[in-house]
C-alpha positions, 0 to 999 in steps of 0.5 A, spaced: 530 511 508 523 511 505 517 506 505 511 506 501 504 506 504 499 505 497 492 505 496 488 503 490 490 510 487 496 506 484 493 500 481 488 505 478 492 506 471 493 499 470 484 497 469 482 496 477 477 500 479 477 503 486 472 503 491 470 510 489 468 509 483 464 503 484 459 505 489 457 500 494 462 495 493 466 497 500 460 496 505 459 488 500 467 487 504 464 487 510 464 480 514 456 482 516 455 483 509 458 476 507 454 473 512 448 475 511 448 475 503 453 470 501 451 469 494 453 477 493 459 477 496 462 472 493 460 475 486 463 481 488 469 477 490 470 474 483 469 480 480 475 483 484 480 477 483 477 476 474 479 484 474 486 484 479 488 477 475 488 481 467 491 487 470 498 489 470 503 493 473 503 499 471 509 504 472 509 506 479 509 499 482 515 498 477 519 505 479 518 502 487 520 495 485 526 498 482 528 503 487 527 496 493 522 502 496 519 497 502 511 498 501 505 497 505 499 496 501 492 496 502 490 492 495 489 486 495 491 485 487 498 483 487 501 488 483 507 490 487 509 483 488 508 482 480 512 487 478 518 485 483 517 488 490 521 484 494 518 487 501 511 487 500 506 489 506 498 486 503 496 489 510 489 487 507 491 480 505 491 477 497 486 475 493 485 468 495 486 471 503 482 478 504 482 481 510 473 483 510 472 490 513 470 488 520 474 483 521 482 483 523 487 485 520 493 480 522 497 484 519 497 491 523 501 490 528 507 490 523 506 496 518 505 500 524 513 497 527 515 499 520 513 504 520 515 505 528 522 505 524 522 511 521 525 518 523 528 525 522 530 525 515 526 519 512 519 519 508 513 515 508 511 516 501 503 514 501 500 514 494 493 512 492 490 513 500 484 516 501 482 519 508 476 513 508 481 508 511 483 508 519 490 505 518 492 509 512 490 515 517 493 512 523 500 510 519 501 517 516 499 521 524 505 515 526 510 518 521 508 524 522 509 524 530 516 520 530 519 525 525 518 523 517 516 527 512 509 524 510 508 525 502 502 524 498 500 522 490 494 522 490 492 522 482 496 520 477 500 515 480 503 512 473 506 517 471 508 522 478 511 516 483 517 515 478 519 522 477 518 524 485 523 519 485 528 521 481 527 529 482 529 528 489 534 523 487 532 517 492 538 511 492 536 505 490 537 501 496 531 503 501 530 496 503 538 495 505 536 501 510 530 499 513 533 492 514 539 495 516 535 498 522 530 493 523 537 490 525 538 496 530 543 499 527 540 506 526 545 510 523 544 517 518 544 514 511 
């Protein structure tokens, strides 16, 4: 069984831009931010939904979508749900909901149950994180101490998911696998 845990690494190729290469960007997602310059912050959030509005999937969010790959993702931009995931984790909300730094994230508890359902012989496949996440490096710790393996794509997302998948001959029906186990029935796939 794989899940995915995706960063915007993977929405990279397809025109939006992560917070690395807009300086500044990241603290202006702050609650405290908000408050205090309001203005600014909604500037900036109109900046990010006009940019996630004209993008597109590129081929990893199609290659996860195929493969019925779970995913937890950390973007707010809609891209897996676009190109056809039907299990989507947005732990950090959507356009019209996100989740500001500083405040809860009710989503938390969830990604770390499925993450919780990964053992021996499963993977979590994190693409696009960087180490400047908590949750991106408490959910890779998690995998790691129950058994999983914890494979990272960190550049060129577009073009290295789809080949990872189909090098390790990956079936096509994780999602069955992970739902079958949130059932209880853990059996070895």
């Amino acid at each position: 069984m794989m899940i995915a845990l995706t960063g915007a690494g993977i929405s990279a190729a397809s025109g939006i831009p992560t917070f690395q290469a807009q300086p500044g960007v990241r603290r202006k997602l702050t609650r405290s931010f908000a408050d205090k310059h309001p203005a600014e912050h909604r500037e900036v959030i109109r900046q990010m939904t006009e940019a996630c509005r004209q993008a597109s999937p590129n081929d990893a969010h199609y290659a996860l979508a195929e493969y019925h790959i779970p995913v937890i993702t950390m973007n707010v931009d809609g891209l897996h749900q676009k190109a056809g995931s039907a299990f989507v984790l947005p732990i950090h909300g959507n356009l019209p909901d996100i989740v500001l730094y500083d405040d809860p994230a009710p989503l938390y508890p969830t990604a770390f149950e499925w993450v919780l359902r990964l053992g021996e012989y499963d993977t979590l496949l994190v693409i696009g994180t960087s180490y400047y996440t908590a949750i991106s490096v408490e959910l890779k710790k998690l995998a790691q101490r129950n058994g999983a393996r914890v494979l990272e794509i960190t550049e060129d997302a577009e073009h290295q998911v789809r080949a990872f998948l189909e090098n390790n001959h990956v079936a096509k029906n994780s999602d069955e696998l992970f739902f079958a186990r949130q059932n209880g029935r853990r059996k070895r796939e």
